[in-house]
CHARMM-style PDB file with segment names, atoms N, HN, CA, C and O in Angstrom:
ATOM      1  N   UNK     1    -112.349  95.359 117.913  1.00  0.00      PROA
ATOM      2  CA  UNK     1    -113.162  95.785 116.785  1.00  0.00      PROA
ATOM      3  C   UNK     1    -113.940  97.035 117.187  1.00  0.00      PROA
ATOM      4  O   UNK     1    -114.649  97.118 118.191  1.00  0.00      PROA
ATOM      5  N   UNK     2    -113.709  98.069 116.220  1.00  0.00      PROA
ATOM      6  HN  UNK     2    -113.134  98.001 115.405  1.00  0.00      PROA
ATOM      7  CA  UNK     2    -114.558  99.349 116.934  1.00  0.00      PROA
ATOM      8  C   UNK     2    -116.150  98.967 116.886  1.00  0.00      PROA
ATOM      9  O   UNK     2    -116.690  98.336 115.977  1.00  0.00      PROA
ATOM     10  N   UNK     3    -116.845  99.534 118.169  1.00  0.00      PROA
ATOM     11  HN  UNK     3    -116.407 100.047 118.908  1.00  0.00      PROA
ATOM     12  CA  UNK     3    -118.351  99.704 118.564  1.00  0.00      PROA
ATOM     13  C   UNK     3    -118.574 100.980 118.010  1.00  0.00      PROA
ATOM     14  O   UNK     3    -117.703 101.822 118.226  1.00  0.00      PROA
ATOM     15  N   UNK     4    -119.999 101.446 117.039  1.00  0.00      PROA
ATOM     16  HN  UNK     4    -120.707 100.762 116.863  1.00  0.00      PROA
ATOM     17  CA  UNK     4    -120.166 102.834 117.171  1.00  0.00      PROA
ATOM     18  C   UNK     4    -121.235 103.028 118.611  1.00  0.00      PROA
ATOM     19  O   UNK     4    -121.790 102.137 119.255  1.00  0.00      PROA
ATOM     20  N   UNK     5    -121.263 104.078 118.759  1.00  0.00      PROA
ATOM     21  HN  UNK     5    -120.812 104.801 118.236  1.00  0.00      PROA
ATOM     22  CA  UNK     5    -122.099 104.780 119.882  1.00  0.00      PROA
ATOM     23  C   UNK     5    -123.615 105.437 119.594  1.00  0.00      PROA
ATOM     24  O   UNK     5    -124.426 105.799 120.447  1.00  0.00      PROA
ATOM     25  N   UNK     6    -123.757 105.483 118.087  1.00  0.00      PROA
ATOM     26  HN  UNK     6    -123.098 105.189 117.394  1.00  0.00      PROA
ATOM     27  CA  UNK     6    -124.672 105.865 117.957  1.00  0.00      PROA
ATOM     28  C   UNK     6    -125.344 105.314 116.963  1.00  0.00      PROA
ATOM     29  O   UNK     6    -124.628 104.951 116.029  1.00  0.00      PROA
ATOM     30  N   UNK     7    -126.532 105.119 116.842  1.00  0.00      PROA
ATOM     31  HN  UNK     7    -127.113 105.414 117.601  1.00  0.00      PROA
ATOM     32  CA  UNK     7    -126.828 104.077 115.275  1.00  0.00      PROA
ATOM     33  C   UNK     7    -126.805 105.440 114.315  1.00  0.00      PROA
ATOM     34  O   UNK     7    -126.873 106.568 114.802  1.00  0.00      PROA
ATOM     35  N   UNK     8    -126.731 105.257 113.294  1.00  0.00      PROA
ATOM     36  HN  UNK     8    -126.676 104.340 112.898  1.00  0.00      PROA
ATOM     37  CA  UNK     8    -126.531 106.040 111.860  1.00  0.00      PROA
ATOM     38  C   UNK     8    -127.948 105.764 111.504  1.00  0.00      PROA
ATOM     39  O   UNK     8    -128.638 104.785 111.787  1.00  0.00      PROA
ATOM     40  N   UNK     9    -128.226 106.801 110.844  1.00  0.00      PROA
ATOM     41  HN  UNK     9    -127.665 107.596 110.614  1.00  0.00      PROA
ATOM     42  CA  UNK     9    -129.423 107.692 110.127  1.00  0.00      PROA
ATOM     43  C   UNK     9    -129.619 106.756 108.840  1.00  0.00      PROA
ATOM     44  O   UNK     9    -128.631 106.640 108.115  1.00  0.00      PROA
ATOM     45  N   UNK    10    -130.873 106.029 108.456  1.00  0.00      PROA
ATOM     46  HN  UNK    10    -131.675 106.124 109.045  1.00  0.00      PROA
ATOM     47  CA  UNK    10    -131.407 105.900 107.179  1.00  0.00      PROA
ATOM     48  C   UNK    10    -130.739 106.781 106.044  1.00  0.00      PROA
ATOM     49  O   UNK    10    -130.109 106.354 105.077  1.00  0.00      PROA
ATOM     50  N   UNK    11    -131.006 108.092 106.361  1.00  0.00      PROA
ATOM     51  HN  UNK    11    -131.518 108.440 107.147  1.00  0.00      PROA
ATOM     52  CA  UNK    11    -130.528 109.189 105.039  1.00  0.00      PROA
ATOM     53  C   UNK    11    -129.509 108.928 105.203  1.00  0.00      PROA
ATOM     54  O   UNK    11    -129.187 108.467 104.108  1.00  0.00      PROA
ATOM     55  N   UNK    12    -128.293 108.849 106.104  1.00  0.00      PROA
ATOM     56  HN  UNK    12    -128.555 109.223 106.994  1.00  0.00      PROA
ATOM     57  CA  UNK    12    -126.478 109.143 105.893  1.00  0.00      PROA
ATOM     58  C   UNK    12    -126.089 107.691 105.407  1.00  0.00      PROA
ATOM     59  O   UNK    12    -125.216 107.631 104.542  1.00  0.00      PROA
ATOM     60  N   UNK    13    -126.596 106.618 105.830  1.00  0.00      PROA
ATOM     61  HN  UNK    13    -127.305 106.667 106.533  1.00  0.00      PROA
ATOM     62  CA  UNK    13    -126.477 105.626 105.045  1.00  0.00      PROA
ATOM     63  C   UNK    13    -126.984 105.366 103.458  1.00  0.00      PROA
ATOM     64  O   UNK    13    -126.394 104.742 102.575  1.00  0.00      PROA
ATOM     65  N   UNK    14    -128.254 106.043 103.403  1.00  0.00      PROA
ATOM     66  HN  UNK    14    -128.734 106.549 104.120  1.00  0.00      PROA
ATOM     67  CA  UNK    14    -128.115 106.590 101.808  1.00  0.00      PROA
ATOM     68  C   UNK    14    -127.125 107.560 101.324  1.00  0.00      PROA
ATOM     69  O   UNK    14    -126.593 107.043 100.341  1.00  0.00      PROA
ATOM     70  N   UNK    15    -126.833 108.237 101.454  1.00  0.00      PROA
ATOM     71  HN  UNK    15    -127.264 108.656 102.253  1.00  0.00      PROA
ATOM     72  CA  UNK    15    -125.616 109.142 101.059  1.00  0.00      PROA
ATOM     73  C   UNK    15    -124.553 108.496 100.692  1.00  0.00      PROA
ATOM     74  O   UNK    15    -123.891 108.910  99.740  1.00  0.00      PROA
ATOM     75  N   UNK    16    -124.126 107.133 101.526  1.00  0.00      PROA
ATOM     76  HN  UNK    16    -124.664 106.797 102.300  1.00  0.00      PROA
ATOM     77  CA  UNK    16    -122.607 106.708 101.900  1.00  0.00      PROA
ATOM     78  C   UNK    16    -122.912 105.623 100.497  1.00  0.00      PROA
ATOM     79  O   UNK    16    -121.994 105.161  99.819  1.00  0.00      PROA
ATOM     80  N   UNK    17    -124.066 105.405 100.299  1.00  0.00      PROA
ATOM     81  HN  UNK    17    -124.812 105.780 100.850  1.00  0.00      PROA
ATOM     82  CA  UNK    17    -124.727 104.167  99.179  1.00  0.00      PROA
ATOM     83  C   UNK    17    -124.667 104.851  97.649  1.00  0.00      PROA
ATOM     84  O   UNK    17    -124.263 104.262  96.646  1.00  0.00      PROA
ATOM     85  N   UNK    18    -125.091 106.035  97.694  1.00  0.00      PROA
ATOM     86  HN  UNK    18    -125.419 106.513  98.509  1.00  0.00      PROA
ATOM     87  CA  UNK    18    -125.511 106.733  96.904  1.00  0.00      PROA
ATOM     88  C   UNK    18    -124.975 106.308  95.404  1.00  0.00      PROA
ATOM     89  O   UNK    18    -125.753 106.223  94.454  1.00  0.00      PROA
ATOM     90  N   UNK    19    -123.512 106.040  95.289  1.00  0.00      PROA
ATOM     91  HN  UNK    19    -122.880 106.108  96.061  1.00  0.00      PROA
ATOM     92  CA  UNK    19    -122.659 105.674  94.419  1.00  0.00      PROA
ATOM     93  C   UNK    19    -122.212 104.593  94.236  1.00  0.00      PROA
ATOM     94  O   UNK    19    -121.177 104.372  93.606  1.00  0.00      PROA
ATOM     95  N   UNK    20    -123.051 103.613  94.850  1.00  0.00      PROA
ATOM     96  HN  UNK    20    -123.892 103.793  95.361  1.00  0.00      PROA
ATOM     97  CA  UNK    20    -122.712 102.134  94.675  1.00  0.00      PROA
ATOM     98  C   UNK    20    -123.945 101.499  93.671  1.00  0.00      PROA
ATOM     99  O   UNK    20    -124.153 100.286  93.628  1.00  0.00      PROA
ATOM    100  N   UNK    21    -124.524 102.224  93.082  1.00  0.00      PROA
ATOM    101  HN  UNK    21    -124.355 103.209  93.116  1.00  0.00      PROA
ATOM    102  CA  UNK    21    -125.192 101.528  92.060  1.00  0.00      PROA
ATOM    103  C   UNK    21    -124.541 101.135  90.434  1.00  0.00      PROA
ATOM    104  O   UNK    21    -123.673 101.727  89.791  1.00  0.00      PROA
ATOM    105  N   UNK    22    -125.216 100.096  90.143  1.00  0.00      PROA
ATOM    106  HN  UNK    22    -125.921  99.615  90.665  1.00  0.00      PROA
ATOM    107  CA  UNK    22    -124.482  99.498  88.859  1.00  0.00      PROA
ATOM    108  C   UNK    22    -124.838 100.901  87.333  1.00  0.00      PROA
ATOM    109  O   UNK    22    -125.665 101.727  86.947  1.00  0.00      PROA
ATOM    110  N   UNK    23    -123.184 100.151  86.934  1.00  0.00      PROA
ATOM    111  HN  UNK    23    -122.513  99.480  87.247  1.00  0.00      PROA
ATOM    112  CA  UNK    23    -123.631 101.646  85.646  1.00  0.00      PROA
ATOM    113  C   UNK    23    -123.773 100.856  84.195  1.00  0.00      PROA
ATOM    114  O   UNK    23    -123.277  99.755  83.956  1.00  0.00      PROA
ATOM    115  N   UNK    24    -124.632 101.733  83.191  1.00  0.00      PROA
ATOM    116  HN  UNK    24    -125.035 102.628  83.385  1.00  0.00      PROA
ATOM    117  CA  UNK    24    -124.785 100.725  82.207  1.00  0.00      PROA
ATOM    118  C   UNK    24    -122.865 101.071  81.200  1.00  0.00      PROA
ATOM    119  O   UNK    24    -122.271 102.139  81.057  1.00  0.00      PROA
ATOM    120  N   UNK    25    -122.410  99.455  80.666  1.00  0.00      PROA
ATOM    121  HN  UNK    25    -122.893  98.586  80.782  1.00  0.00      PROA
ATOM    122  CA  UNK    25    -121.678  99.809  80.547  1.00  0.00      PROA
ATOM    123  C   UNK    25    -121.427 100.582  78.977  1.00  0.00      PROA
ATOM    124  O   UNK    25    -122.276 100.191  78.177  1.00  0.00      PROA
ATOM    125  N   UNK    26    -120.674 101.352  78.521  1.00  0.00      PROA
ATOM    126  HN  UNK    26    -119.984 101.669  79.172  1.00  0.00      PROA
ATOM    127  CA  UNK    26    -120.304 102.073  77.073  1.00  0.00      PROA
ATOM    128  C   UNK    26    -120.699 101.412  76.018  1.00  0.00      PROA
ATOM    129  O   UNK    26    -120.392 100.223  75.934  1.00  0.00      PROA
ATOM    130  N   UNK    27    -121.421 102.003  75.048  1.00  0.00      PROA
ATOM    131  HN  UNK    27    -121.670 102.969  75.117  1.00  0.00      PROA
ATOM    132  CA  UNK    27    -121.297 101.272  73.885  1.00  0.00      PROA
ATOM    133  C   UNK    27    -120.594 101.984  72.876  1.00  0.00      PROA
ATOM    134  O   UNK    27    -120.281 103.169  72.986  1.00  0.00      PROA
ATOM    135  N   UNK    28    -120.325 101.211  71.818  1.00  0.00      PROA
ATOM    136  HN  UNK    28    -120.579 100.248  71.728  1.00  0.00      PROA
ATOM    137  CA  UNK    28    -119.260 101.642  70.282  1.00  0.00      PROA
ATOM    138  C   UNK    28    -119.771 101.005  69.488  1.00  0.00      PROA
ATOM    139  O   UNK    28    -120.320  99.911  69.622  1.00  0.00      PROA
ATOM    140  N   UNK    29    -119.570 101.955  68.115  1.00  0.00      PROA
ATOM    141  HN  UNK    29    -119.124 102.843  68.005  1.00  0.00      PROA
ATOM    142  CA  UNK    29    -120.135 101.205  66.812  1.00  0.00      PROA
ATOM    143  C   UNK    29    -118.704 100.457  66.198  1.00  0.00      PROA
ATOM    144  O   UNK    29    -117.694 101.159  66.202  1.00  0.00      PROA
ATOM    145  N   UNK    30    -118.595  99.017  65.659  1.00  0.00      PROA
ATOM    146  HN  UNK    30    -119.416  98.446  65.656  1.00  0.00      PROA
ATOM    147  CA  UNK    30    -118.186  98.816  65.537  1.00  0.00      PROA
ATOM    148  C   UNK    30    -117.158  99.269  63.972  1.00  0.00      PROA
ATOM    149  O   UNK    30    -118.022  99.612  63.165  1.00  0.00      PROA
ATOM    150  N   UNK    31    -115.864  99.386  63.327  1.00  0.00      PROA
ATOM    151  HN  UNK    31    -115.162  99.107  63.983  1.00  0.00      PROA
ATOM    152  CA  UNK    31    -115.344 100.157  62.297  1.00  0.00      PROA
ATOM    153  C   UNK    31    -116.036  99.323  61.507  1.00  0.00      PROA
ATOM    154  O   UNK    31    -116.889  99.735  60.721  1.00  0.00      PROA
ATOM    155  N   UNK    32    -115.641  97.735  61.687  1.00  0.00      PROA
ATOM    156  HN  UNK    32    -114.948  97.400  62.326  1.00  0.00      PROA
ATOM    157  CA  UNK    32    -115.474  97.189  60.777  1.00  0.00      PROA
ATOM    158  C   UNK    32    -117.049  96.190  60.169  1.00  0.00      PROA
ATOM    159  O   UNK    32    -117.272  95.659  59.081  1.00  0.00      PROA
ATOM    160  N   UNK    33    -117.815  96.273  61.332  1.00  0.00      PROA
ATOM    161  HN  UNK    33    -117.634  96.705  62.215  1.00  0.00      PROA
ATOM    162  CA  UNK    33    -119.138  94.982  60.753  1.00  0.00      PROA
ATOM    163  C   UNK    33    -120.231  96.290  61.159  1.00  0.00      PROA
ATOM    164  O   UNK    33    -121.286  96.355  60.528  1.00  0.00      PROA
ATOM    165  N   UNK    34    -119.959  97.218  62.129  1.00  0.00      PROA
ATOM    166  HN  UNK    34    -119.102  97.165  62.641  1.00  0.00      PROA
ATOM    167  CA  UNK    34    -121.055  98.215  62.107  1.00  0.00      PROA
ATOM    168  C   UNK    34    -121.931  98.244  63.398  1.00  0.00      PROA
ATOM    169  O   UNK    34    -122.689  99.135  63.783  1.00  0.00      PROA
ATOM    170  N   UNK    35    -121.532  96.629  64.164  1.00  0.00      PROA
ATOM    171  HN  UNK    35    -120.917  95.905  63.852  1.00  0.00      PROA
ATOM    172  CA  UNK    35    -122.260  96.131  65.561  1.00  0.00      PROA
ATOM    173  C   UNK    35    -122.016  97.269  66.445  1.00  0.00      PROA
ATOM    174  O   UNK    35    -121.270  98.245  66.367  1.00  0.00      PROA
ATOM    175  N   UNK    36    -122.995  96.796  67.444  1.00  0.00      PROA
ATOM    176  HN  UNK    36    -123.602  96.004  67.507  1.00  0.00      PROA
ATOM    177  CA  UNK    36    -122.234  97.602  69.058  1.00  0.00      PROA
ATOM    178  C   UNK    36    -121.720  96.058  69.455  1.00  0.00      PROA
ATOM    179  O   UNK    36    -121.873  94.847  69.294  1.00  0.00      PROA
ATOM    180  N   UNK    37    -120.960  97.164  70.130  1.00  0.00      PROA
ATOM    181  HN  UNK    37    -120.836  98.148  70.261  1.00  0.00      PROA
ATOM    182  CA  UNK    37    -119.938  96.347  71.089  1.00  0.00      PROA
ATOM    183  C   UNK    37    -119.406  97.166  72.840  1.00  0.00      PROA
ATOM    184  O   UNK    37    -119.428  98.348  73.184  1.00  0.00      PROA
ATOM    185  N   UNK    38    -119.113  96.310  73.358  1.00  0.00      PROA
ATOM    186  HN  UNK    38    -119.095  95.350  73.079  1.00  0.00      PROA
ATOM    187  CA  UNK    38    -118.734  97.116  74.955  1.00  0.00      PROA
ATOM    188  C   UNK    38    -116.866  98.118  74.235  1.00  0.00      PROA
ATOM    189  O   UNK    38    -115.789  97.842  73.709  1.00  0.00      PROA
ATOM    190  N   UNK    39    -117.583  99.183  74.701  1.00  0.00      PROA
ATOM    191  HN  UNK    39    -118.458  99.407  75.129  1.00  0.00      PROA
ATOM    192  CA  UNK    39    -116.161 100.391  74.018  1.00  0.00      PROA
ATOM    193  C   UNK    39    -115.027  99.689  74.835  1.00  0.00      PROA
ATOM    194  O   UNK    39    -115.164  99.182  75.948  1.00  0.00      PROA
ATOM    195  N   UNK    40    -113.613  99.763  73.910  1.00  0.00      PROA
ATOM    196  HN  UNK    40    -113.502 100.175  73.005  1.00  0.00      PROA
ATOM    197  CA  UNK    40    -112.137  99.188  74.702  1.00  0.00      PROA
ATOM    198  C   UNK    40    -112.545  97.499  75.114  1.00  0.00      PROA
ATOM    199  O   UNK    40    -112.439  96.811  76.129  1.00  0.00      PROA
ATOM    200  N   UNK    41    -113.094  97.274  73.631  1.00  0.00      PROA
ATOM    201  HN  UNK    41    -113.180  97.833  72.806  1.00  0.00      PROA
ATOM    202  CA  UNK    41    -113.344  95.872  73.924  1.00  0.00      PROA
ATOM    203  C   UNK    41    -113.472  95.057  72.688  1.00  0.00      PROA
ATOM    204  O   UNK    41    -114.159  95.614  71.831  1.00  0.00      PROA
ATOM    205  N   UNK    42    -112.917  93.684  72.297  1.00  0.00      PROA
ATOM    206  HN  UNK    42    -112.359  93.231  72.993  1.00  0.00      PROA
ATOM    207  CA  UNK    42    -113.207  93.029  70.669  1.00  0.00      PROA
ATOM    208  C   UNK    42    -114.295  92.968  70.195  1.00  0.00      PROA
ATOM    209  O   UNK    42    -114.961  92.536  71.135  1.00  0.00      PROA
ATOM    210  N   UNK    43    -115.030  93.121  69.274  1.00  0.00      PROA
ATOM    211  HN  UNK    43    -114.489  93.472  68.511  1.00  0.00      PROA
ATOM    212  CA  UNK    43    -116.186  92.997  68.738  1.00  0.00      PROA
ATOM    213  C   UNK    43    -117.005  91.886  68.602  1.00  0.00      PROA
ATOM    214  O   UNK    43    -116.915  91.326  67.509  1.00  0.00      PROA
ATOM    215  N   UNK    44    -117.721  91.445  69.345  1.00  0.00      PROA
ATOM    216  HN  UNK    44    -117.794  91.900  70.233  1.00  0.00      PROA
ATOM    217  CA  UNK    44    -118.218  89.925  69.476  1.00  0.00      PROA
ATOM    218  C   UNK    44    -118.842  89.335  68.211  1.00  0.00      PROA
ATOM    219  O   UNK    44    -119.413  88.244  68.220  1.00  0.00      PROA
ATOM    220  N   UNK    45    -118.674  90.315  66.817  1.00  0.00      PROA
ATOM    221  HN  UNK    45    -118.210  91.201  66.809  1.00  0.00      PROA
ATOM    222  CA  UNK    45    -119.425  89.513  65.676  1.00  0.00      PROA
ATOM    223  C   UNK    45    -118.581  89.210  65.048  1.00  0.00      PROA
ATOM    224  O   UNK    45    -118.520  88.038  64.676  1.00  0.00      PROA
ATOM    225  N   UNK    46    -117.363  90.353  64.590  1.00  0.00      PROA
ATOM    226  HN  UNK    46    -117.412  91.305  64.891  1.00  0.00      PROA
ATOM    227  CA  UNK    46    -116.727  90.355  63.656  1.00  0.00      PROA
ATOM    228  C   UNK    46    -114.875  89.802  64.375  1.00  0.00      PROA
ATOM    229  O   UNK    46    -113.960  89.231  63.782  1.00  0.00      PROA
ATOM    230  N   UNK    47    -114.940  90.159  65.430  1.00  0.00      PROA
ATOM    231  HN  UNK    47    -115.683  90.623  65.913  1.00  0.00      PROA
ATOM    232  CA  UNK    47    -113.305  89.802  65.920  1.00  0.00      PROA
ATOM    233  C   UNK    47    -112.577  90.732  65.460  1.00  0.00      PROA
ATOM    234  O   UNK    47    -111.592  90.394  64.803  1.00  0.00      PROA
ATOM    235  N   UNK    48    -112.878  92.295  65.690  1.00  0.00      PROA
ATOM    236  HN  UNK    48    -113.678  92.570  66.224  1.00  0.00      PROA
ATOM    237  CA  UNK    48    -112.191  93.313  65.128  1.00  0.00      PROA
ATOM    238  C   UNK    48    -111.986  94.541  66.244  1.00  0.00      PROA
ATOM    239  O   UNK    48    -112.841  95.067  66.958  1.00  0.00      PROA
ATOM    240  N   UNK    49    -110.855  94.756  66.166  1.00  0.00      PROA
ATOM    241  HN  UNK    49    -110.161  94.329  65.586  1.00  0.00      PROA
ATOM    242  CA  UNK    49    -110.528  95.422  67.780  1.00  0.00      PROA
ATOM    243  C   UNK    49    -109.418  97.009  67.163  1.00  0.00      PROA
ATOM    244  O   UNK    49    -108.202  96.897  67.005  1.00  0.00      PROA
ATOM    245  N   UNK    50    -110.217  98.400  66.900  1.00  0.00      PROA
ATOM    246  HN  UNK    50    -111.205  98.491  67.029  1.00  0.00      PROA
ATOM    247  CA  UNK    50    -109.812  99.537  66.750  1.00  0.00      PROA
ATOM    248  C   UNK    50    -109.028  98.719  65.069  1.00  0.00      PROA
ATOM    249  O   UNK    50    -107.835  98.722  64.766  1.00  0.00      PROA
ATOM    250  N   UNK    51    -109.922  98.250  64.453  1.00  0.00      PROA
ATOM    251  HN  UNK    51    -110.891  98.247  64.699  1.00  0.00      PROA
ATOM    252  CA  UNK    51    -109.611  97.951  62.603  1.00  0.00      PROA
ATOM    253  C   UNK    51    -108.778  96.985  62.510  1.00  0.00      PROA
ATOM    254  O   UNK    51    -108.461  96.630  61.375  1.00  0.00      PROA
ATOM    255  N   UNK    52    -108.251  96.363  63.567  1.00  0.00      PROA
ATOM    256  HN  UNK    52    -108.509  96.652  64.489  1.00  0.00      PROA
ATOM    257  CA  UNK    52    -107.248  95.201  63.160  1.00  0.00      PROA
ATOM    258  C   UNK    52    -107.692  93.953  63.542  1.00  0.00      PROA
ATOM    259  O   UNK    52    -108.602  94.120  64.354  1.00  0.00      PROA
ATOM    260  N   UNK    53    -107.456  92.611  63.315  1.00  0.00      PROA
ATOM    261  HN  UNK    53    -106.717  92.475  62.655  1.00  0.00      PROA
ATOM    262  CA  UNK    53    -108.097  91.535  63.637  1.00  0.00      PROA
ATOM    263  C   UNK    53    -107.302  90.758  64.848  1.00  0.00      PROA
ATOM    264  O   UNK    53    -106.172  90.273  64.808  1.00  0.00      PROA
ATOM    265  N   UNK    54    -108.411  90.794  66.138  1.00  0.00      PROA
ATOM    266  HN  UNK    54    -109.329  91.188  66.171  1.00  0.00      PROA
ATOM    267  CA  UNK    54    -107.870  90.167  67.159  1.00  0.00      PROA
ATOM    268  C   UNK    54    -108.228  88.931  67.733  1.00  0.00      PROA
ATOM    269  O   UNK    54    -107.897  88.292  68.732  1.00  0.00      PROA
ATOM    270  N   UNK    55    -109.192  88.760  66.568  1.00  0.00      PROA
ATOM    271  HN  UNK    55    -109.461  89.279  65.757  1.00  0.00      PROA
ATOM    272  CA  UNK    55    -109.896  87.197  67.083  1.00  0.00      PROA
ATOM    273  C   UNK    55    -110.002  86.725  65.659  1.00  0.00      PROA
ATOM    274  O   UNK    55    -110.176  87.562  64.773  1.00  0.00      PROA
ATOM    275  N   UNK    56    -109.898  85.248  65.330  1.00  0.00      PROA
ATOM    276  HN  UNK    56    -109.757  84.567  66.049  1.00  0.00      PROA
ATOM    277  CA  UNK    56    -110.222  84.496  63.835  1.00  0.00      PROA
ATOM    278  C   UNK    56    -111.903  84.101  64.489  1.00  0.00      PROA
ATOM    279  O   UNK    56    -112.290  83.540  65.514  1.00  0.00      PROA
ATOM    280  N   UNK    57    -112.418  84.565  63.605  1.00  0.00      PROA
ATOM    281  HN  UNK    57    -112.103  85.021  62.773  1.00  0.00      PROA
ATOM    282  CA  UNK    57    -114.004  84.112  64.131  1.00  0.00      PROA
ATOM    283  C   UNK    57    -114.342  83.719  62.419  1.00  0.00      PROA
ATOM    284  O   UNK    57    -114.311  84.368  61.374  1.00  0.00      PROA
ATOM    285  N   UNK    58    -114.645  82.411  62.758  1.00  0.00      PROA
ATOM    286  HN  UNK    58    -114.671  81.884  63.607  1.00  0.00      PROA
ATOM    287  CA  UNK    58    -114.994  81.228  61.798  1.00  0.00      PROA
ATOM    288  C   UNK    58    -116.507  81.375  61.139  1.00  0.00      PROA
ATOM    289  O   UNK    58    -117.589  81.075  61.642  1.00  0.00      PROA
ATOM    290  N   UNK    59    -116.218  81.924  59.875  1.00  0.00      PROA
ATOM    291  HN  UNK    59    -115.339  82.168  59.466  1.00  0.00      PROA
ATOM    292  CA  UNK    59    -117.335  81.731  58.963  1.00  0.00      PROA
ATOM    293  C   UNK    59    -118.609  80.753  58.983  1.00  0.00      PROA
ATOM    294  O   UNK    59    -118.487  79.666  58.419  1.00  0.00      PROA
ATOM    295  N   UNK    60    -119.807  81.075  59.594  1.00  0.00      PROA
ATOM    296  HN  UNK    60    -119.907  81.958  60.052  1.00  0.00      PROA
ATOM    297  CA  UNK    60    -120.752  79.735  60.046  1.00  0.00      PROA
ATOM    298  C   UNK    60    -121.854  80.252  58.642  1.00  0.00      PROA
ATOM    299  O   UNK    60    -122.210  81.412  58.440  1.00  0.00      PROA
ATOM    300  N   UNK    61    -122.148  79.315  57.995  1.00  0.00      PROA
ATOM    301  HN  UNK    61    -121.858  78.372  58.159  1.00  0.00      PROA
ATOM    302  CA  UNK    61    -122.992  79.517  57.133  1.00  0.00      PROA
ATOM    303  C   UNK    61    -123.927  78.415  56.591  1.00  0.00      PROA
ATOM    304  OT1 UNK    61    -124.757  78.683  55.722  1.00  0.00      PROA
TER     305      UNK     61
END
């Protein structure tokens, strides 16, 4: 297993980190109910995915 020889720097280990933080993910208005929703993703109100229906989501009333 490689040993390093030298310990690494606070800052170069920030650097190497720099891009490992979480990203917020996309939002989209939905065509069909108007919601957001996560973009390239079904619409969690309506079950409507780029205008066509990809989920039966049951009328609760």
């Amino acid at each position: 297993m490689a040993h390093p020889k030298k310990r690494q720097s606070s800052s170069r280990q920030g650097k190497r980190r720099a891009h490992d933080h979480a990203k917020t993910p996309t939002l989209a208005l939905c065509n069909n109910c108007g919601a957001w929703h996560v973009y390239h993703t079904v619409c969690n109100d309506c079950g409507y995915y780029r205008g066509k229906l990809a989920i039966e989501k049951d009328a609760i009333a």
